[in-house]
N, C-alpha and C positions, 0 to 999 in steps of 0.2 A: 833743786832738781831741774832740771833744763830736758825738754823735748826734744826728739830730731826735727817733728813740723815748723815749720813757718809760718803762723796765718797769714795767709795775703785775703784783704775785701775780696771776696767776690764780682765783685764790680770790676777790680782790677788784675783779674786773671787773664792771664796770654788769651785764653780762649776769648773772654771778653772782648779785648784788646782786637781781635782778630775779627769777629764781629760786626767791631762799629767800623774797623776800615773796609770790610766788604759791604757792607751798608751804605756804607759816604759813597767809594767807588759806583755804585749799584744805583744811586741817584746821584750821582756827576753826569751817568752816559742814560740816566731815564728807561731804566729797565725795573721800574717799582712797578709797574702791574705784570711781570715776570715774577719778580721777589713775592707778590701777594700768590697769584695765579700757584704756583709752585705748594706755598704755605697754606691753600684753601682745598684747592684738591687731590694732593697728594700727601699730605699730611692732617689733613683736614682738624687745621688751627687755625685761630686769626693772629696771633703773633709768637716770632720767634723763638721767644723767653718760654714758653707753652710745651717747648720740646725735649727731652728727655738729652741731657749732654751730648750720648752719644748720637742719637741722631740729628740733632743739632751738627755737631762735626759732619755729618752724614750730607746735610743739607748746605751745609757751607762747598762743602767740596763739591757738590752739584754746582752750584750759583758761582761757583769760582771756575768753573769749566765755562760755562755758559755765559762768563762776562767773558772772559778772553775769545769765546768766539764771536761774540756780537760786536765788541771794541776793535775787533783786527780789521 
């Protein structure tokens, strides 16, 4: 009997994936006390793994707005 899912690691989920390049980018241009600042009082977490998927995606799409404006 064969499933339609596919496990993939958690580890290795697109969203993951997605993640650690806004991360890497995010300390290439030294915008980690942005990335904290954002995750301490607006979410009021110490790390990002702490956040519910969806607002994870939430908060990625912030920090992705917010690198391209500080990078340009």
């Amino acid at each position: 009997m064969f499933t339609s899912e596919i496990y993939v690691p958690q580890a290795k989920t697109p969203a993951n994936t997605d993640l650690e390049y806004l991360k890497a980018e995010v300390d290439k241009h030294n915008l980690n006390d942005m990335w904290n600042m954002i995750l301490l009082l607006d979410y009021q977490v110490a790390n990002v793994h702490e956040l519910s998927p969806e607002t994870r995606e939430e908060f990625c799409g912030i920090v992705s707005l917010l690198l391209k404006a500080f990078t340009k």
